[in-house]
N, C-alpha and C positions, 0 to 999 in steps of 0.2 A: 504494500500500500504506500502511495506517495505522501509527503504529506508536505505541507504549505503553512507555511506564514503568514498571517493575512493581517493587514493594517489596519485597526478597527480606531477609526476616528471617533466614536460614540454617534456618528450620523448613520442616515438609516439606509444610507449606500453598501458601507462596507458590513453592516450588521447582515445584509439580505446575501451579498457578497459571501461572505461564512456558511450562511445557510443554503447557499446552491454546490459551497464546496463540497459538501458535508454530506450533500444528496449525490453528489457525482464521485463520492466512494474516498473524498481527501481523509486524510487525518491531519485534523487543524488545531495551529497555535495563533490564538487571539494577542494582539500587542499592540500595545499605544504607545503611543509617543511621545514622550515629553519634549517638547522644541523649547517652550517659552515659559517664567518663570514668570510673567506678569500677566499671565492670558487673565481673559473676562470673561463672565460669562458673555454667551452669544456669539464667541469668536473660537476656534478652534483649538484643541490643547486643556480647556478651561475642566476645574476640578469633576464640575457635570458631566463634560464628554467623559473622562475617567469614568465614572460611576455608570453611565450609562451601555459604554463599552462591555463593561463588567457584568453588568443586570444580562446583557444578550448573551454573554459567552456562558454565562452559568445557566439561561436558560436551554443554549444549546450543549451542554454539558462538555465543553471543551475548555482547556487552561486558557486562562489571560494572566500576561505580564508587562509591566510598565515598565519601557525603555527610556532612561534618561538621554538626551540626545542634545541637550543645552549648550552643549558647549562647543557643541562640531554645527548646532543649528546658528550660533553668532557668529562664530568662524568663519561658515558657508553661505549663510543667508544674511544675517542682519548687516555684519563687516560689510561683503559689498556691495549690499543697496546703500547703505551709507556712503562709500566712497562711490556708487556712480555717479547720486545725486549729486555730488559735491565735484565733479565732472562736467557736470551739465546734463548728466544723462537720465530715462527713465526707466528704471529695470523690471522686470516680474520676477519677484522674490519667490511665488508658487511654483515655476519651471525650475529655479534651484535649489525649492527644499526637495521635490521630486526626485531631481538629478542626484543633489547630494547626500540625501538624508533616505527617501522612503526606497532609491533604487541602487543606493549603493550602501548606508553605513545598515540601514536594515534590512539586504540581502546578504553583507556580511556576516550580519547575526546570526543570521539564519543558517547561512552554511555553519558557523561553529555549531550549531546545533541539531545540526544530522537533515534539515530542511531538503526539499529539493526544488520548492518555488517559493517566491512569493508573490501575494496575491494582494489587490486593493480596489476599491469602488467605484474605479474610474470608468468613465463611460467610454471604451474602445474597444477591439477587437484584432487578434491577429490570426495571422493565416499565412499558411505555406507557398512560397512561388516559389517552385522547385526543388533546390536544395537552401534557400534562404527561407527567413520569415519577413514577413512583411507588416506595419502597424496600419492596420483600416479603423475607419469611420467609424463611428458607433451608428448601430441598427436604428437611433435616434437623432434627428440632425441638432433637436434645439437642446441636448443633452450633449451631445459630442467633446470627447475633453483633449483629442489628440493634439491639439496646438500645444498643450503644455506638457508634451509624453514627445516630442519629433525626438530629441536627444535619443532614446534610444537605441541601446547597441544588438546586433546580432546576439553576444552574447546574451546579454541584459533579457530579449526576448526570450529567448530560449527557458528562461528559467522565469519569468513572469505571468500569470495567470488574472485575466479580467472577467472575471462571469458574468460582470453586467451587460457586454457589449450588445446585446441582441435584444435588451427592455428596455422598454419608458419608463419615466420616470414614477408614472400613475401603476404599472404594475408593478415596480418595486415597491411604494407604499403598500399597496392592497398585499402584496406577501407578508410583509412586516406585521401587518394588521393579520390576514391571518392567524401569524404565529405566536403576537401576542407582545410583539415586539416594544417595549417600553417608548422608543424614536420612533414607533408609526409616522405620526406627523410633525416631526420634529424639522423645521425650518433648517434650509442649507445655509452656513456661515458663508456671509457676504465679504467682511472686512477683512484686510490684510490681519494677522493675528495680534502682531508688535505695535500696528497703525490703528487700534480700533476705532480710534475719532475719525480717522482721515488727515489728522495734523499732521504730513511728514515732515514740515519745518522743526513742530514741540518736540519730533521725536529725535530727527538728526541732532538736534542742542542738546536732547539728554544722551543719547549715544555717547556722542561725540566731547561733548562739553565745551563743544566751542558757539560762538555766539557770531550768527550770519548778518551783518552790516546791511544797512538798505541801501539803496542805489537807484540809479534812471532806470525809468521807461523810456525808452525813446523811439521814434519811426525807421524806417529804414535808411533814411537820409540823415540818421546822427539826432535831429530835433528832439528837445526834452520833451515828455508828455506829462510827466511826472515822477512819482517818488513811488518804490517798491520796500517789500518788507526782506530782502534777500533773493537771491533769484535762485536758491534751489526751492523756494516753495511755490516756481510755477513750471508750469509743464506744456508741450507743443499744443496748440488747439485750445487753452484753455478761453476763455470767456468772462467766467464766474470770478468775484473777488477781486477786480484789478482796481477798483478805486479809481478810475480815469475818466473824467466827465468830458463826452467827445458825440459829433453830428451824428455818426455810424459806428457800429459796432466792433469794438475791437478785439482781436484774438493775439495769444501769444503765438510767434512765428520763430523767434530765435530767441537763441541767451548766448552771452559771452562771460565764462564764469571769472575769464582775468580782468576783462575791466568792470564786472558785475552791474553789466549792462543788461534786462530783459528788451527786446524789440517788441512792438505793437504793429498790429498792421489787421488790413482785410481779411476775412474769409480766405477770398482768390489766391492770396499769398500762399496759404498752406496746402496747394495742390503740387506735387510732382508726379513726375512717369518713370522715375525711375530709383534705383537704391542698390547700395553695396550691404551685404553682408560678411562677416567671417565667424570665426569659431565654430566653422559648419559640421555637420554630423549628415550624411548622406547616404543612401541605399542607392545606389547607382551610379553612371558613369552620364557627364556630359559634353554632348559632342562638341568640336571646335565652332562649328554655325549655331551652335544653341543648342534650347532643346523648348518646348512648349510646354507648359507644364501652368498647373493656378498657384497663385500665391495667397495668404494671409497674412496680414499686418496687426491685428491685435484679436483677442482674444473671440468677441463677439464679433467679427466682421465678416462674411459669405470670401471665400475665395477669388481671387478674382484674376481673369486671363492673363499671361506674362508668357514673357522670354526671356530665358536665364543663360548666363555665358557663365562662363568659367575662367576667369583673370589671375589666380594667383593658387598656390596650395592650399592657401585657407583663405580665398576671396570669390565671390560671386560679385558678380552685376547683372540687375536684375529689371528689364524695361518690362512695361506695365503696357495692356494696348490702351487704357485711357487713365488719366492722373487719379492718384489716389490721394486723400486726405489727410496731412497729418502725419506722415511719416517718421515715426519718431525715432530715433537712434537709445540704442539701449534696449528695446523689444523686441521682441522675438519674430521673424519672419517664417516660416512653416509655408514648405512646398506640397503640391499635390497632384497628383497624377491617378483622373478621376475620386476612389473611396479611399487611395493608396497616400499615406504620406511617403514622399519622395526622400526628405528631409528637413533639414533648415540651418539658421543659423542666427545669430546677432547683427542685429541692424547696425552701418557704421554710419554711415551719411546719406541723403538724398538729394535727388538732383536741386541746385536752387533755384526757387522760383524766378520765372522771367520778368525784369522790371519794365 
């Protein structure tokens, strides 16, 4: 009998998750994760998720044990979203606890512990092409988690098990319920876990313990428009919060974090067609003329038609057939090829808008 590790967040993914391992003949070890020592409740981590994890494992009469993982989750995840912000950049801290924490320091555990997968609630699905595996779509489009799964390796898959891939989210509840599940309907944590307000300015100052100076807004053309609160607490696209009394509506378009300048500008401005990535992770080979393939740029966004080159060992350029919005550097771009993710990689720059 095989048996799997499965990541039980206390939400009612990974609890249903268990309960299909358990039907398809696994022998399972329930385990949470300690990442954050300030978690809240309604944020993930939080003393509830623990208890709750616990109440499913005991119902489905399998062990649970809490991995502390605090120190490799600062290390991994808080450390460098702190230092992108402080870059200019905006990261997904969820793609790196994944990568660092639930597919590598908790598959590690798992191998010391005689495991032979492990498994988590994520809405995906893999499958064999050929002699590789491949990561697909989840059976659910508005559920689909694969943009924050591209990182994975050949290996990694081989030894990763998703049993949600093929439900909605409405029949995972209705199982849960069922079985009597304590999270039936227990609401999916929204907030970063470390970020529960949304303040990433309050948090990078306690991180960090430095204290981010305010500076210009200005247009594209240098002109003052005003006075900001630090320019790591704005982000590309934003709108909301800038304090800037103006005829039309203005959006952040750039930041310069050396002269802690934020730029204002149109809507218009924040369209390009095109964008480099690196730190790429890819299942395939692309040819010197391209290769046609769909891209994603942030998490909730439809994929959308491109042609991707291959410029450097760990560089893509990636043209777009119509401008996309917002292109931010520091987020994750996720290729497609059709249900198939192709790969991905970190957003570096995008083309600049034409003045």
């Amino acid at each position: 009998m095989a048996t799997c590790m499965i990541g039980m967040s206390g939400g009612v993914d990974s609890s249903v998750a268990a309960l299909r391992l358990m039907e398809a003949g696994y022998e399972c070890i329930g385990v949470t994760m300690k990442l954050y020592s300030g978690s809240e409740e309604g944020t993930c981590c939080s003393l509830s998720d623990v208890e709750d994890a616990k109440s499913v494992c005991a119902r489905l009469g399998i062990p649970h044990y809490t991995l502390n993982f605090t120190r490799e989750f600062e290390r991994d995840v808080m450390g460098p979203f702190a230092a992108s912000y402080e870059a200019g950049l905006t990261p997904n801290p969820c793609i790196d606890c994944n990568r660092h924490l639930k597919f590598q320091a908790m598959w590690q555990r798992a191998r010391e512990l005689g495991c032979d997968f492990v498994a988590t609630g994520h809405y995906a699905r893999i499958a064999a092409a050929g002699d590789a595996l491949r990561l697909k779509k989840a059976a659910d489009p508005e559920k689909d988690q694969t943009y924050v799964l591209y990182f994975l390796s050949q290996e990694q898959l081989r030894h990763t098990l998703f049993p949600l891939g093929e439900l909605t989210k409405a029949q995972v509840r209705e199982i849960a319920a069922a079985h009597g599940f304590v999270n039936a309907q227990k609401q999916d944590s929204q907030d970063i876990c470390f970020v529960p307000d949304g303040d990433y300015g309050a948090f990078l100052e306690r991180f960090t313990g430095k204290r981010y100076e305010s500076g210009d807004f200005i247009d594209r053309d240098g002109k003052i428009l005003g006075r900001h609160r630090g320019a790591v607490r704005y982000t590309l696209g934003q709108r909301k919060g800038l304090g800037v009394s103006a005829e039309t509506r203005l959006y952040v378009t750039a930041k310069d974090m050396k002269k802690n300048t934020v730029t204002l500008g149109s809507n218009g401005e924040l369209f390009s067609s095109e964008l480099t990535a690196d730190h790429l992770t890819l299942q395939g080979e692309i040819p010197a003329e391209g290769l046609a393939l769909r891209g994603k740029i942030r998490y909730r966004q439809t994929e959308q038609p491109c042609r991707v080159f291959r410029t450097g060992e760990d560089l893509l350029r990636v043209e777009f057939d119509s401008p996309q919005r917002a292109v931010t550097p520091g987020q994750a771009l996720v290729l497609y090829d059709g249900d198939t993710v192709f790969g991905g990689g970190t957003i570096r720059e995008s083309e600049k808008p034409a003045r």
